[in-house]
Backbone as CSV, one residue per row, in Angstrom:
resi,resn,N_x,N_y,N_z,CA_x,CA_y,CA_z,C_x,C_y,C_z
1,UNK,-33.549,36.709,67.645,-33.775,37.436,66.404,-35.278,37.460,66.118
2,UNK,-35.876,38.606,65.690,-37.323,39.058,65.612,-37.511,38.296,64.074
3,UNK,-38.975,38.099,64.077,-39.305,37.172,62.345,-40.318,37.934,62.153
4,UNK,-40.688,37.523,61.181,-42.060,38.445,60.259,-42.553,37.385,59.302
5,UNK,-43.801,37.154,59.414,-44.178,36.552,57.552,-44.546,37.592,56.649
6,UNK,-44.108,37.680,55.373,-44.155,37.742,54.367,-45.593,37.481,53.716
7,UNK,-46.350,39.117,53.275,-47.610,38.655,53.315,-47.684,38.478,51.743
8,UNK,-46.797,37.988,51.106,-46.862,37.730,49.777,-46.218,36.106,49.545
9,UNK,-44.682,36.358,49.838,-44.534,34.757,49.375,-44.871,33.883,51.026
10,UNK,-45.461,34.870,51.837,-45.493,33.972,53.485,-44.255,33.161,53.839
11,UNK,-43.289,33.563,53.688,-41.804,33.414,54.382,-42.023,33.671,55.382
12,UNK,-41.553,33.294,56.475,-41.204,33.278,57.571,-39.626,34.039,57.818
13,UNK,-39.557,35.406,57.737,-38.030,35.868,57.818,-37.494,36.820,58.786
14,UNK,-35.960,37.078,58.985,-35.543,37.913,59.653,-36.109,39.784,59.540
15,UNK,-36.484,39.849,60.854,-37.307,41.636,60.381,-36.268,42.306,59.292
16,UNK,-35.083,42.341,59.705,-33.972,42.754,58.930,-34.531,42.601,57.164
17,UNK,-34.803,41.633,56.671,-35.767,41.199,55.439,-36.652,42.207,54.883
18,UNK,-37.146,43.377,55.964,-38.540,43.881,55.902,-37.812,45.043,56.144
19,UNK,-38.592,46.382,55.173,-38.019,47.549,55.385,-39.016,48.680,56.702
20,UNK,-38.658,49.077,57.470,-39.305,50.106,57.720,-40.365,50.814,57.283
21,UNK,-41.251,50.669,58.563,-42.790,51.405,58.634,-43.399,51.559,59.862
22,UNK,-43.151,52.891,60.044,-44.051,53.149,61.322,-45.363,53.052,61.383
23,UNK,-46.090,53.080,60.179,-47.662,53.022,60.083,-48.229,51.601,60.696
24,UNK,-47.045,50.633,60.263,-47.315,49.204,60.346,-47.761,48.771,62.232
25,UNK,-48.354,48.124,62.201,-48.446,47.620,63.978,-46.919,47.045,63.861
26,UNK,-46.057,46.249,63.476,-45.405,45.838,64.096,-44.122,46.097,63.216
27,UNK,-44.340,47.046,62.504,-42.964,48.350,62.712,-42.343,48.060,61.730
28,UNK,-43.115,47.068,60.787,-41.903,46.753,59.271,-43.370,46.892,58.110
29,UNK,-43.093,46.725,56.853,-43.877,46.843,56.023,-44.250,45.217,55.796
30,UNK,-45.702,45.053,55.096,-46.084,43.297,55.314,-45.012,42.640,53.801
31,UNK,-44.473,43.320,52.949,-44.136,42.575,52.424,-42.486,42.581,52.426
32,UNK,-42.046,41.091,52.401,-40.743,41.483,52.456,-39.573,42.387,51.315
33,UNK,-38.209,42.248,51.393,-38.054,43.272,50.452,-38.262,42.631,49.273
34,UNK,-37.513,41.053,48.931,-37.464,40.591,48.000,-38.990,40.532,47.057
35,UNK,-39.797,40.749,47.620,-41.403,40.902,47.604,-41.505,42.471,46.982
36,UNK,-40.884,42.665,47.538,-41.513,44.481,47.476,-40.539,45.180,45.820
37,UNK,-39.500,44.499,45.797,-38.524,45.174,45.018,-38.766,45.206,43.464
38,UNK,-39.858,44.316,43.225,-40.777,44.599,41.746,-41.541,45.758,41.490
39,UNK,-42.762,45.947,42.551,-43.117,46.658,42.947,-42.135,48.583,43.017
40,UNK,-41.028,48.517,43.655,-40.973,49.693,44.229,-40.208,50.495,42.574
41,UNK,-39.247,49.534,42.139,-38.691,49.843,40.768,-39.252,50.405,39.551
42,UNK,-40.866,49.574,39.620,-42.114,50.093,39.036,-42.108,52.103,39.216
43,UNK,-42.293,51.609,40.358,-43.007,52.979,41.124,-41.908,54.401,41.113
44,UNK,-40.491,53.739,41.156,-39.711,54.926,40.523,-39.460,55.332,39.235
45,UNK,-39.630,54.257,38.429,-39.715,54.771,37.018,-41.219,55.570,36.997
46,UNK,-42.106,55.180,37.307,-43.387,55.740,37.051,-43.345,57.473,37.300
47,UNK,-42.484,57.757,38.393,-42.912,58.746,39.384,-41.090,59.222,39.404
48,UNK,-40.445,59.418,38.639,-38.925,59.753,38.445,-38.548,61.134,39.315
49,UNK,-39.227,62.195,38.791,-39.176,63.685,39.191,-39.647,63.465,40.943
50,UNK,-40.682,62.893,41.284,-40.936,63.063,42.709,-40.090,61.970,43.630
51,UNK,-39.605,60.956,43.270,-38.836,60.140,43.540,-37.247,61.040,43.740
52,UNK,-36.892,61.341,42.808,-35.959,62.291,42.711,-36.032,62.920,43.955
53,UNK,-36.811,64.047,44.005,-37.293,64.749,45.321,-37.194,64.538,46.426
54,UNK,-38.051,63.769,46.692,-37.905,62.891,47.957,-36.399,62.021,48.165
55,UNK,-36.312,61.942,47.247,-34.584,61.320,47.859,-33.664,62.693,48.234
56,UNK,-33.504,63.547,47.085,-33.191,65.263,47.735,-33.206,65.452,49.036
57,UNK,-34.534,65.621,49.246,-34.484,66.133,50.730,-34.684,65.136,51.753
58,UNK,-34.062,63.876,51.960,-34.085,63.201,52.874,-32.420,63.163,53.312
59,UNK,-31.648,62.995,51.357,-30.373,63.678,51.824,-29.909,64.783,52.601
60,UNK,-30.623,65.939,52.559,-30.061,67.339,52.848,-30.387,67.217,54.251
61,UNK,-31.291,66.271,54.794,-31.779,66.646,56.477,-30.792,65.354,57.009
62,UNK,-30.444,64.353,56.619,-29.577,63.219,56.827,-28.200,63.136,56.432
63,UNK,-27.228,64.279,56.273,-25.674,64.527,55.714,-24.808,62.916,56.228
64,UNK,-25.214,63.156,57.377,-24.078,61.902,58.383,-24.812,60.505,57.638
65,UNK,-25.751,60.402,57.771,-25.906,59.363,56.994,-25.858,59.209,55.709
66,UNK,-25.918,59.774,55.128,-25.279,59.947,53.674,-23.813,59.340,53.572
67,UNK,-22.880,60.321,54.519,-21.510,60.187,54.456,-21.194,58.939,54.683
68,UNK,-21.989,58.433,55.863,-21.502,56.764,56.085,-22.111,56.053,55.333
69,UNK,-23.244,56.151,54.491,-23.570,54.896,53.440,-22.726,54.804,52.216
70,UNK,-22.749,56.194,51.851,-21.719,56.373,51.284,-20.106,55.555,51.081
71,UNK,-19.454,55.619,52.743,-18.623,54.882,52.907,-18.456,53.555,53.188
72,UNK,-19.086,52.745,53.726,-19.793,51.657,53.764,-19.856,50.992,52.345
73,UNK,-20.430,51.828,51.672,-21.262,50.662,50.149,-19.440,50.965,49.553
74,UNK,-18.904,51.908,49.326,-17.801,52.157,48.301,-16.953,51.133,48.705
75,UNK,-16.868,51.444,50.166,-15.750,49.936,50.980,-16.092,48.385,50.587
76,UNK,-17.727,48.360,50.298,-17.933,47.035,50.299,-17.675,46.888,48.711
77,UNK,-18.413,47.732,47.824,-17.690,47.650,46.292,-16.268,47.651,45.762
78,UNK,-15.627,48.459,46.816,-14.588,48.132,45.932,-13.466,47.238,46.490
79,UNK,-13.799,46.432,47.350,-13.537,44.707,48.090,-13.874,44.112,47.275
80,UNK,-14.932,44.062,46.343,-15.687,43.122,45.711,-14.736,42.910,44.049
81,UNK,-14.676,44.327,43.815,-13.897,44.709,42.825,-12.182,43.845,42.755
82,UNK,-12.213,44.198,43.664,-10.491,43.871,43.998,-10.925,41.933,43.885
83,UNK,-11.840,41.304,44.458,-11.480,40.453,44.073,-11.897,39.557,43.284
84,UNK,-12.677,40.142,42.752,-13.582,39.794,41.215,-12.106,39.950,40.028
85,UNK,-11.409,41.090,40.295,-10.136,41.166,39.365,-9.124,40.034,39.660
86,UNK,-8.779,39.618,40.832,-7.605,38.993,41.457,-8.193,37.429,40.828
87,UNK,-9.497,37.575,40.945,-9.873,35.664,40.431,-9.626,35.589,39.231
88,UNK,-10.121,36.717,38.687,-10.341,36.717,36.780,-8.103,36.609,36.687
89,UNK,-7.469,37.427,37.328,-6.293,37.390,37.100,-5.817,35.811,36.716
90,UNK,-6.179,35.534,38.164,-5.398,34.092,38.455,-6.436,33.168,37.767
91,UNK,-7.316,33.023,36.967,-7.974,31.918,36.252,-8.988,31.403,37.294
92,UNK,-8.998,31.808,38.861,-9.995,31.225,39.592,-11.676,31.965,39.033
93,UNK,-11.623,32.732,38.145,-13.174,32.969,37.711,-12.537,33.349,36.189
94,UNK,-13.671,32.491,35.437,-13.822,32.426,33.923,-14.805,33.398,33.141
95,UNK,-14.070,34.203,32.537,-15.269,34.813,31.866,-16.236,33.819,31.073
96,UNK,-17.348,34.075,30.996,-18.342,33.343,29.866,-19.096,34.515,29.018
97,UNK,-19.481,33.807,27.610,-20.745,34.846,27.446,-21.609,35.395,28.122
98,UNK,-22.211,36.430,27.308,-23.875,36.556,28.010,-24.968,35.886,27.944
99,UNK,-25.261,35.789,29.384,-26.251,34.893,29.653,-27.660,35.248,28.791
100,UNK,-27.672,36.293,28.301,-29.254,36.804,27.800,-29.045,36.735,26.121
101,UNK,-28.145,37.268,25.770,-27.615,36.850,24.624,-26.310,36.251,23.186
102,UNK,-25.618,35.624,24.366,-24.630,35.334,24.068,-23.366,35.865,23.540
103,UNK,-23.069,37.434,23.329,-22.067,37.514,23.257,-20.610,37.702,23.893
104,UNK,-19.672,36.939,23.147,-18.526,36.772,23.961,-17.826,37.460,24.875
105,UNK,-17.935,38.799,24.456,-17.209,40.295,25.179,-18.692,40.337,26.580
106,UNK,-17.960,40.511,27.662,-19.176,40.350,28.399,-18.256,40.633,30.169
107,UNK,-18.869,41.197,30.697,-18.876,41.998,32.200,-19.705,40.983,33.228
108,UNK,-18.729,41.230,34.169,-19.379,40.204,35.825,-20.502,41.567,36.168
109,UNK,-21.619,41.125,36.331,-22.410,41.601,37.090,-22.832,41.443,38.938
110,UNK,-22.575,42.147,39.497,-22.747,41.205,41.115,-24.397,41.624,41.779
111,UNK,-24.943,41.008,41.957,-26.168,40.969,42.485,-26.273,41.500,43.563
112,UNK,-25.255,41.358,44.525,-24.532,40.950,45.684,-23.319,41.207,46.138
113,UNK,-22.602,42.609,46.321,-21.461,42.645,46.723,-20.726,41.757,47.753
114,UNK,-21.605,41.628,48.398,-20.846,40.493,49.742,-20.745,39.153,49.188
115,UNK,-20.203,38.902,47.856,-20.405,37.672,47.003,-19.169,38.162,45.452
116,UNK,-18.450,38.798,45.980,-17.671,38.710,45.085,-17.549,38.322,43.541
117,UNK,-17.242,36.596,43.868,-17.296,36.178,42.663,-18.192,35.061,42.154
118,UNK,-19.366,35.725,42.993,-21.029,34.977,42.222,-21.298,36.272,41.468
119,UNK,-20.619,35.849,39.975,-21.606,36.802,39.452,-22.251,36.595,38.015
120,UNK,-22.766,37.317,37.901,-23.757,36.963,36.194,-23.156,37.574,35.343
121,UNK,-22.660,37.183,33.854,-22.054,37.227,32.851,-23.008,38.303,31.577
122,UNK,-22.492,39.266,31.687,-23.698,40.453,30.856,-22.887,40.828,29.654
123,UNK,-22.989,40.874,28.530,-22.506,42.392,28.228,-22.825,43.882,27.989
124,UNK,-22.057,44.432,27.561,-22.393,45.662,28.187,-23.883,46.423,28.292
125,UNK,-24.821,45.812,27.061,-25.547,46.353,26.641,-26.922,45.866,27.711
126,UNK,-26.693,44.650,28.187,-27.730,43.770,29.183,-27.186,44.446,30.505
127,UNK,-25.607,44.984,30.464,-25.336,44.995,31.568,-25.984,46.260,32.276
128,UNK,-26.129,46.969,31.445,-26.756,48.657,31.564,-28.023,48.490,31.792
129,UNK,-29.311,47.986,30.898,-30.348,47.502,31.328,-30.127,46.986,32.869
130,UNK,-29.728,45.958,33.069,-30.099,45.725,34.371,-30.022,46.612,35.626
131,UNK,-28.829,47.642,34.988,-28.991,48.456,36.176,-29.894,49.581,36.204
132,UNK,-30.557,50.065,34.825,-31.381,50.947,34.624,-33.008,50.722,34.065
């Protein structure tokens, strides 16, 4: 397995970690994603309309890949779904408040689809923020 450091927190990680860049000598970008993902969130709110764009037409020249990420992420969400419900059913996961501001009525957030039932306790109103 290929590694990379991390020219921010200098991790030592799997290239997989590091997104794509041909500009780069060694074919990934220097910072990893977890590094980069402050940064890039910035940069789409900043820049919405051309961001927009550029996602447009990367779709329209990439259909097949579309279709399979597409299928892929829905398969892995709604696995996650199914058993985020089945724990909450059977008492194996507890709702709690929200973690940001305590109220009782409150939604699993998953960070992490491949993690089911690690999730963070929002309600609705934190829960929307976080995704927007």
């Amino acid at each position: 397995m290929k590694t990379k450091q991390c020219s921010k927190c200098k991790e030592v990680l799997p290239t997989d970690n590091f997104h794509v860049d041909n500009s780069e000598k060694s074919g990934f970008y220097p910072r990893c994603k977890d590094c980069r993902k402050p940064y890039l969130r910035k940069w789409t709110r900043r820049h919405r309309e051309r961001h927009g764009e550029v996602q447009r037409l990367w779709r329209e020249k990439n259909p097949e890949k579309v279709k399979m990420w597409k299928r892929n992420v829905r398969k892995e969400v709604k696995e996650a779904y199914k058993e985020y419900y089945k724990a909450l059913y059977h008492g194996e996961l507890v709702r709690e408040p929200c973690v940001v501001c305590g109220e009782e009525k409150s939604q699993g957030h998953h960070e992490d689809y491949s993690k089911p039932l690690d999730v963070v306790w929002l309600c609705s109103l934190h829960h929307h923020e976080r995704h927007h």
